[in-house]
N, C-alpha and C positions, 0 to 999 in steps of 0.2 A: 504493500500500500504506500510505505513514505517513496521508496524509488518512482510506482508510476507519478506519485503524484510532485518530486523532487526533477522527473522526468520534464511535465507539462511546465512547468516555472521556470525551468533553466532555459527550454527551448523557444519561451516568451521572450526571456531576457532577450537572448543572443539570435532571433531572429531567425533559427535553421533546428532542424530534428535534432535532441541530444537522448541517448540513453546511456545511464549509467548499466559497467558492468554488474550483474545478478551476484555476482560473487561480492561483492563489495560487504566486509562485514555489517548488520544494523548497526552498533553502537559506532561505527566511524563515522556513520553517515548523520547520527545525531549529533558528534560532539563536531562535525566540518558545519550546521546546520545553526547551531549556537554560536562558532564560533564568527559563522557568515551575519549572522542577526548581530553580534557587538560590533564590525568593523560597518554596518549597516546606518547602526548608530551613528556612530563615530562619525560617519559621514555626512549625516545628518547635519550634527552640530558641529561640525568644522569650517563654516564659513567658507569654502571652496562652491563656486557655482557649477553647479551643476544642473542636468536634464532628468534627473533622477536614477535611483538605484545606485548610490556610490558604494563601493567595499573601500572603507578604507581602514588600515591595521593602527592598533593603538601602539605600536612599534614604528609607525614611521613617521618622518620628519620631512613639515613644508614648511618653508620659507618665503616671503614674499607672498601670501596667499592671496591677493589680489590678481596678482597676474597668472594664477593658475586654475584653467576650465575647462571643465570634462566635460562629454558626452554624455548618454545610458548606459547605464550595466559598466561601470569603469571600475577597476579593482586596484587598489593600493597596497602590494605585502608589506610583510613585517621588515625593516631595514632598510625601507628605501627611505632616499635624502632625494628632495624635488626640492631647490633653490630658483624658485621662475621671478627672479629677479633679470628683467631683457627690455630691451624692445617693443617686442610684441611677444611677449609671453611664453608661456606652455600652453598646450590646448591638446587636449586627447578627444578623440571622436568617438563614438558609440562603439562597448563591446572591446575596451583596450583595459590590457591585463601588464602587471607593469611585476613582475616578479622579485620574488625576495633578492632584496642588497642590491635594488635599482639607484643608480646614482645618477642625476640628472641636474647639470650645473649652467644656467644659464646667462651667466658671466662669469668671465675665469680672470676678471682684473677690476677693479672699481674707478680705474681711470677713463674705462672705457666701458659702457654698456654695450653685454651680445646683444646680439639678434633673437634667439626666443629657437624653440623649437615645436613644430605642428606634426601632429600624430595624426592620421586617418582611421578608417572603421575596420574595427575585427583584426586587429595587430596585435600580437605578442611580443613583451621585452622580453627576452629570458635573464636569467639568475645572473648577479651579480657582474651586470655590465656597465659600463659607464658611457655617460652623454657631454661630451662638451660643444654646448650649444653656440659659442662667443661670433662664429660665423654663420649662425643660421643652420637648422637641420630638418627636410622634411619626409617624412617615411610614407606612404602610401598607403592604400586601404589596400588590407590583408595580403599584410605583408609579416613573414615570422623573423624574428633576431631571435640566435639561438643563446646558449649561456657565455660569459666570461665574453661577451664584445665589447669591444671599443671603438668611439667614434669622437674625433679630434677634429672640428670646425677650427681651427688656426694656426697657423704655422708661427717659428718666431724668424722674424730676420738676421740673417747672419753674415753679413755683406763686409761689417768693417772688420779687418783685423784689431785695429786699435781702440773698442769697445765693447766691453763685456757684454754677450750675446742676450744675456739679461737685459740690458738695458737699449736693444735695437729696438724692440717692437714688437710687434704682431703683424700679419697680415690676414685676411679673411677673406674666405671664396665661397665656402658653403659647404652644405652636401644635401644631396638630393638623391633618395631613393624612391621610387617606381613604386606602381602595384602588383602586388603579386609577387613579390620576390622572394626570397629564404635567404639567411645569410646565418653560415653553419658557426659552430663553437667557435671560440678564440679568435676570432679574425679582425684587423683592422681595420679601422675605414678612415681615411686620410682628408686632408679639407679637400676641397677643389672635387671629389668623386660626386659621379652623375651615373646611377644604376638606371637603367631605362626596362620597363615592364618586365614580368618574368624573367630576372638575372634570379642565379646562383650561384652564391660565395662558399665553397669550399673553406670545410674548418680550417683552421689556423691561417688561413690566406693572410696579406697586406696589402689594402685596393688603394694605391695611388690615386694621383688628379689625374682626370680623365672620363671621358663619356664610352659604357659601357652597353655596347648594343643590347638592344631585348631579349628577351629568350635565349639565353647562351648562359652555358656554365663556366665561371673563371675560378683558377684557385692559383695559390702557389705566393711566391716570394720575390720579387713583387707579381701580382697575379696577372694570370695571361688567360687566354682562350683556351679550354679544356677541350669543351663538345658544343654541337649546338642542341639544341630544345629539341626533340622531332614527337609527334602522336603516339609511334610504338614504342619512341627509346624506353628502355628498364628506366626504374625509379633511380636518381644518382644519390647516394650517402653522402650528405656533405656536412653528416654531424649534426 
């Protein structure tokens, strides 16, 4: 009885059929059910605007809560740090799930304000990756980032010899991810990268500046062109 009816709510939220597996012990499903009703709260009264349905954990920490606004069905785990101190903000769209030890810093200097970073619908952050927002960062509607990524919107300039690299600057390009992409464990994404629809990043990769065709799988060091997308290819493991 609690699965179908855990069933029909989840699958409201998130807009597409869900079923939990049968195997799923009851009392797991009561205390993730509890534990979904206090982050429920929390979201409530956390002053973050939202479209309703927020999860967000009494373990994580926002900052600048003005400039951060969510969609429907948005989830906040335990450990994450959102600083949407920017420009133009943080913004997650409907159905974004932002996983434990998410770090998302949306100025990485107080001399200068980032840019903000925009999230689209039905996207996954995985576990413990980080966002540095200071050049703008935008991810697409469903689109999955696997665990341990990293994404650096700035470079520092390193032109003179005779000044500590500290103290050349920054420069800012951006990063723009597509819809429908993947981008596996551990991997890089450098400023100035432009994923264009259905790319995939190969775990551990490191994606330079550069425009990355659609549908194409890149991995590697710095990343190059693996395979392309096709209808029958096998599913590619990219972590």
């Amino acid at each position: 009885m609690l699965i179908r009816f855990l069933n029909k709510i989840i699958s409201k939220w998130k807009g597409h059929d869900y079923k939990i597996d049968h195997r799923v012990p009851f009392y797991y499903l009561v205390l993730l059910v509890l534990g979904r009703v206090i982050m429920l709260i929390n979201g409530f009264l956390s002053g973050v605007s939202n479209k309703g349905v927020f999860f967000l954990s009494l373990r994580a920490t926002i900052k600048a809560r003005s400039k951060f606004k969510v969609g429907r069905s948005v989830t906040i785990a335990r450990g994450c740090y959102i600083d949407a101190l920017s420009e133009k903000g943080i913004w997650f769209g409907n159905n974004v799930s932002a996983g434990i030890n998410t770090r998302i810093e949306g100025t990485g200097n107080l001399q200068t304000l980032g840019k903000g970073m925009r999230v689209g619908n039905n996207v996954g952050l995985g576990y413990d990756s980080f966002y540095g927002c200071s050049g703008g960062i935008e991810i697409g509607d469903d689109t999955i980032i696997g665990n341990y990524v990293s994404f650096h919107s700035e470079n520092h300039v390193f032109d003179s010899l005779h000044i500590p690299i500290r103290l050349q600057g920054v420069n800012h390009k951006g990063i723009i991810i597509g819809k429908n992409c993947w981008i596996g464990a551990k991997a890089t994404i450098l400023d100035g990268v432009t994923l264009e629809d259905g790319c995939i990043i190969a775990a551990g990769a490191v994606v330079k500046a550069g425009v990355y065709k659609s549908n194409n799988v890149y991995g590697g060091v710095p990343a190059k062109l693996i395979r392309y997308r096709e209808e029958e290819e096998e599913v590619y493991d990219a972590g």
